[in-house]
C-alpha positions as semicolon CSV with decimal commas, in nm:
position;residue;x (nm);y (nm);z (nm)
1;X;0,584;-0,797;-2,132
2;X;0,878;-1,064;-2,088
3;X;1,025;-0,875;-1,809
4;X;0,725;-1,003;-1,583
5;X;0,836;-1,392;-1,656
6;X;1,098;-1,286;-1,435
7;X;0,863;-1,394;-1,129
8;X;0,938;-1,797;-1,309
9;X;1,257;-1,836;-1,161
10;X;1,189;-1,696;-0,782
11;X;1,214;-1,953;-0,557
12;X;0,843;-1,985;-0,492
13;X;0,529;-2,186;-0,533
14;X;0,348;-1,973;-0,727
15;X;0,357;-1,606;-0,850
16;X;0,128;-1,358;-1,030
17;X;0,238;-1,039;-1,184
18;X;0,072;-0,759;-1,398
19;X;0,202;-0,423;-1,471
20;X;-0,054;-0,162;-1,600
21;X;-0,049;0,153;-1,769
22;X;-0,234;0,482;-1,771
23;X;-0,425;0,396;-2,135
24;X;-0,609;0,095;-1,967
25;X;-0,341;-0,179;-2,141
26;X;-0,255;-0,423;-1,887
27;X;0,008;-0,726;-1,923
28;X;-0,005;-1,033;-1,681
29;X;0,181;-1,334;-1,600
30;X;0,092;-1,625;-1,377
31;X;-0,277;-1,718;-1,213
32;X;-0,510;-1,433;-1,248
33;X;-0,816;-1,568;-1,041
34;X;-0,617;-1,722;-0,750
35;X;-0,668;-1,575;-0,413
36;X;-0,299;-1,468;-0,245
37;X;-0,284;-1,349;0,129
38;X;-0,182;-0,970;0,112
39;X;-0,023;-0,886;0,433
40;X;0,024;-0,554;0,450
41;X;-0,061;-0,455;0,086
42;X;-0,347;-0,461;0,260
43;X;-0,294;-0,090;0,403
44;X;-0,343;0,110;0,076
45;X;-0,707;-0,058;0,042
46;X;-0,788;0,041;0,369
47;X;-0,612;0,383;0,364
48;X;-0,808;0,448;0,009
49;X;-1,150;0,354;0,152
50;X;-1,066;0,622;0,478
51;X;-0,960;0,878;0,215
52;X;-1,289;0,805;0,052
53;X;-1,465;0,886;0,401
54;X;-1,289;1,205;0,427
55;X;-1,418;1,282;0,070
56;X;-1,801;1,176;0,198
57;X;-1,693;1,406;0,528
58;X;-1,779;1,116;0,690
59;X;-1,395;1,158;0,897
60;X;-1,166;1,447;0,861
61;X;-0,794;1,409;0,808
62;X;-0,692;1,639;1,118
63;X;-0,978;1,525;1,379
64;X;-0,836;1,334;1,672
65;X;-0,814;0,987;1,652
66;X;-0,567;0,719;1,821
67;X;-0,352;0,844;2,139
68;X;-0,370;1,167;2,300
69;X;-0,226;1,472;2,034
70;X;-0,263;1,208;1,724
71;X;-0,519;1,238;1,467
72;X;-0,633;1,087;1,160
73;X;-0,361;1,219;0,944
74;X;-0,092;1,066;1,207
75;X;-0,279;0,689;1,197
76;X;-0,206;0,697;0,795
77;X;0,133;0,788;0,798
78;X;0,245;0,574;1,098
79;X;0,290;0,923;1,301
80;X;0,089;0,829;1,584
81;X;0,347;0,726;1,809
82;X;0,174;0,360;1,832
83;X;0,357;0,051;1,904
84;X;0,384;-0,177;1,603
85;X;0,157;-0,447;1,690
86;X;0,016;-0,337;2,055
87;X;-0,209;-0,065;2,161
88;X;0,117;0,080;2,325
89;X;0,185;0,442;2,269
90;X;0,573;0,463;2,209
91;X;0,632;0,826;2,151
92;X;0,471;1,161;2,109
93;X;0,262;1,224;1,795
94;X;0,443;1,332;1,494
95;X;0,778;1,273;1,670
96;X;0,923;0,931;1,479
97;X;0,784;0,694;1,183
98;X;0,691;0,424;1,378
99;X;0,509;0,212;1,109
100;X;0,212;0,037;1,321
101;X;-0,020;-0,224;1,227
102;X;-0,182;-0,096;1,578
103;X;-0,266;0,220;1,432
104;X;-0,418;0,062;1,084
105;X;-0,664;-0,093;1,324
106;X;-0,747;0,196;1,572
107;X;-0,846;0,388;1,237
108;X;-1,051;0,094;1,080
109;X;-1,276;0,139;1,426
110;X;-1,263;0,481;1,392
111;X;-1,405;0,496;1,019
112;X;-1,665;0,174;1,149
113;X;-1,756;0,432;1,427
114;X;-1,886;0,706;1,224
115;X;-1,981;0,539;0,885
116;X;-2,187;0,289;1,168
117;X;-2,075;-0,019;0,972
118;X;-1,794;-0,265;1,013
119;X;-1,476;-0,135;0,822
120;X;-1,484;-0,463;0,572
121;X;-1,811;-0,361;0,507
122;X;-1,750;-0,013;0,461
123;X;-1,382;-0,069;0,226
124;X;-1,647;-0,294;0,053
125;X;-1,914;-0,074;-0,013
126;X;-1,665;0,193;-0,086
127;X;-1,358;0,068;-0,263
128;X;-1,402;-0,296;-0,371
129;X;-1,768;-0,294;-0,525
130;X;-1,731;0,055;-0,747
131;X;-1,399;-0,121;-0,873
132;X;-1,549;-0,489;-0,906
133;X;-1,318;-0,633;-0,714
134;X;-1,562;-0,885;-0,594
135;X;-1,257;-1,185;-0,517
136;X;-1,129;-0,959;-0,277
137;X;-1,195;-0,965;0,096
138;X;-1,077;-0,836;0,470
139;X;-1,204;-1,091;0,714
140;X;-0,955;-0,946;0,971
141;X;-0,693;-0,661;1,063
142;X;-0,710;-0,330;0,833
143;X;-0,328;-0,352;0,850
144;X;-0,288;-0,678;0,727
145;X;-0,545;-0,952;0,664
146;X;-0,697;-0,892;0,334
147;X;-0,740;-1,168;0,061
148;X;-0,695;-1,071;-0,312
149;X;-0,586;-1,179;-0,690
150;X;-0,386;-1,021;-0,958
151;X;-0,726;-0,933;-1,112
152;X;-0,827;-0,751;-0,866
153;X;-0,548;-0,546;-0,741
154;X;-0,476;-0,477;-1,093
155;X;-0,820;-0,307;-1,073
156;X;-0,676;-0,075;-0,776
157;X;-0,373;-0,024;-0,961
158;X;-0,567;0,102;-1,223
159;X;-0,763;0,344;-0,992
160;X;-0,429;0,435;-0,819
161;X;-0,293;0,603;-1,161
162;X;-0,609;0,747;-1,275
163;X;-0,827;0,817;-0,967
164;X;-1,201;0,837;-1,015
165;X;-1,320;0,750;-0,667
166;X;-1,083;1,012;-0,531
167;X;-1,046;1,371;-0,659
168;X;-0,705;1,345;-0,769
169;X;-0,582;1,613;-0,541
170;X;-0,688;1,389;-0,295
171;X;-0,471;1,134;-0,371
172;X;-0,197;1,369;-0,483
173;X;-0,189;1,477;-0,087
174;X;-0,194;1,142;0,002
175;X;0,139;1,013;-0,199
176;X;0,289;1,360;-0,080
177;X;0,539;1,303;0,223
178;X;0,353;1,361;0,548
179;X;0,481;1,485;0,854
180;X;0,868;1,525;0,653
181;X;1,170;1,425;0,827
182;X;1,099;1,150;1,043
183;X;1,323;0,865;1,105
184;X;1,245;0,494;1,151
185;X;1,248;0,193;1,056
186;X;1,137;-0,012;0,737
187;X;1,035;-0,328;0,836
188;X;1,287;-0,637;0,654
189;X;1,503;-0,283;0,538
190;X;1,622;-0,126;0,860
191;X;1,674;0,222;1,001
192;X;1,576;0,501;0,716
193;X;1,664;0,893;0,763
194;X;1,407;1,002;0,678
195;X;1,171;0,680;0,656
196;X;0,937;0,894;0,417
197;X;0,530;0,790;0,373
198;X;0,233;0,956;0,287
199;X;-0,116;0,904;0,425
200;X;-0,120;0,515;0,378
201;X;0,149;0,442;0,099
202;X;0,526;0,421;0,144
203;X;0,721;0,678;-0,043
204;X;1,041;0,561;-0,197
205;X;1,196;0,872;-0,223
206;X;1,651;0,836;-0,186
207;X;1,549;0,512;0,079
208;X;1,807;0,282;0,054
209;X;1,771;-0,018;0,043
210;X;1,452;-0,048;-0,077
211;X;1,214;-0,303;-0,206
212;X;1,156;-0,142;-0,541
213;X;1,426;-0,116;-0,788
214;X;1,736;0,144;-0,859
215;X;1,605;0,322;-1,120
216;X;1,221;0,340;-0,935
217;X;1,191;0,759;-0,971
218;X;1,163;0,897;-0,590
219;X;0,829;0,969;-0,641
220;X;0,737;0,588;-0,654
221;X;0,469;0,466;-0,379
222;X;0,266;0,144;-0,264
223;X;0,334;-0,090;-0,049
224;X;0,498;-0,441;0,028
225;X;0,366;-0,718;0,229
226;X;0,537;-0,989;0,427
227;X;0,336;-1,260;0,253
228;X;0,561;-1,222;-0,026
229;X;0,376;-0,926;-0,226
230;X;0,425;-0,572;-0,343
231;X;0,205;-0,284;-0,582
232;X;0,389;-0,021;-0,671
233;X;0,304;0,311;-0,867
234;X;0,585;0,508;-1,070
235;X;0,447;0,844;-1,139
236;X;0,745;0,935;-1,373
237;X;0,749;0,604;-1,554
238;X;0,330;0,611;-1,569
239;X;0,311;0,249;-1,486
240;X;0,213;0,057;-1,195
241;X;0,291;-0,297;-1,133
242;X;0,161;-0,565;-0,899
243;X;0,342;-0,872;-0,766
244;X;0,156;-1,178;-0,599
245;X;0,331;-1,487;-0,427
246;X;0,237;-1,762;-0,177
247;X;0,571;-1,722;0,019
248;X;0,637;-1,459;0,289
249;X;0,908;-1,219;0,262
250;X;1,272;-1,339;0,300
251;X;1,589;-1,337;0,175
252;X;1,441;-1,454;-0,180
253;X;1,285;-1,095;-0,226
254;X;1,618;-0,929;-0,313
255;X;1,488;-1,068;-0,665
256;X;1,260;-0,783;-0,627
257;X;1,460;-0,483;-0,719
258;X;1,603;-0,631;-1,048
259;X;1,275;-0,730;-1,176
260;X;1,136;-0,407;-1,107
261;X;1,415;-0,263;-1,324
262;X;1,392;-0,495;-1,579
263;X;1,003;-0,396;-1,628
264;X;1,127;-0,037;-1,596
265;X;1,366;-0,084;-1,858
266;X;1,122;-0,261;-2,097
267;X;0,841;0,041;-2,039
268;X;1,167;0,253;-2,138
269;X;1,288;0,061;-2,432
């Protein structure tokens, strides 16, 4: 696809970019093999892999977990009323989005607590192995330290339009807007009414402005990280694309709306 050498002229060192479809094709451009730092694309690994315990009833969405009132359900969609990056409760449950790296990891130790194995261990045993991602890693944070290539994410892509480690009602529920009408704040996009996620993934819904592009449908979800990176999954335009770079988020990264178009445009044309 020559809407992905787009990522050329972005004013960093190096990019990767593949866009996938629902048949299995897959188009790339840039290094597939090179390891990128995912920030918080990070988060829809590790909510998949607590989905996946909720599937082995290993967890249960609605069981408490976090602060007082918050469960499970409230850690994925940033409900919890956590602090961003402390273990400081900042609301009530289920009273604002308050998108929390905090709560990413007080669910990681909750999974490692009752599959009795580290939560790298367990995303690996449960997410990255069935799906051969075997250049991808999480020596850190849930929320935010994982290690990948295009390869590999295209992998999860993949899985994220045609789920077979999840029943797809499974991850129908979790790309459905939990906990509807909250307010708060997209990080590097400001205040949103309503800020609108499911259990793990960002929902673009009528958010504006956003990191995806104009003519993303509303039911578009993933995830961008402040490394410089972004997967998202168009429902409407049955493609998903993911976008690699080595330099964090910025001013530069209002190139990311256009491109998305422009591939949007292309899987139109």
């Amino acid at each position: 696809m020559r809407s992905l050498e787009l990522i050329d002229t972005w004013p960093v060192p190096t990019a990767a970019a593949a866009v996938v479809l629902p048949d299995g094709r897959r188009f790339s451009h840039g290094p597939g093999g090179q390891p990128f730092r995912l920030a918080s694309v990070t988060k829809p690994l590790a909510a998949y892999a607590a989905l996946i315990a909720v599937e082995e009833g290993a967890i249960d969405l609605d069981e408490p977990a976090g602060p007082p009132g918050s469960t499970v359900r409230h850690l994925l969609a940033h409900a919890s009323g956590l602090a961003f990056d402390e273990h400081r409760v900042m609301a009530p449950p289920g009273t604002r989005r308050l998108y929390s790296n905090a709560g990413f990891e007080v669910l990681g130790d909750h999974i490692a607590k009752a599959a009795d194995m580290p939560f790298a261990e367990y995303l690996r045993q449960a997410v990255l192995v069935p799906l051969g991602m075997t250049a991808t890693d999480l020596p850190g944070s849930p929320a935010k330290d994982g290690v990948s290539t295009l390869d590999d994410l295209t992998a999860f892509a993949a899985e994220l339009l045609a789920p077979r480690l999840l029943a797809p009602e499974t991850l129908a529920e979790a790309t459905t807007v939990a906990f509807p009408g909250l307010s708060g704040v997209l990080p590097g996009f400001g205040h949103q009414k309503p800020n609108d996620w499911g259990l793990g993934f960002s929902i673009r819904a009528h958010k504006s402005p956003h990191w995806t592009g104009a003519t993303s449908s509303p039911r578009t979800f993933g995830h961008f990280g402040q490394s410089g990176t972004f997967l998202w999954v168009d429902p409407d335009a049955a493609a998903a694309c993911v976008v690699l770079t080595d330099r964090a988020f910025g001013p530069w990264a209002q190139t990311w709306p256009p491109f998305t178009d422009a591939v949007l445009a292309e899987l139109r044309a």
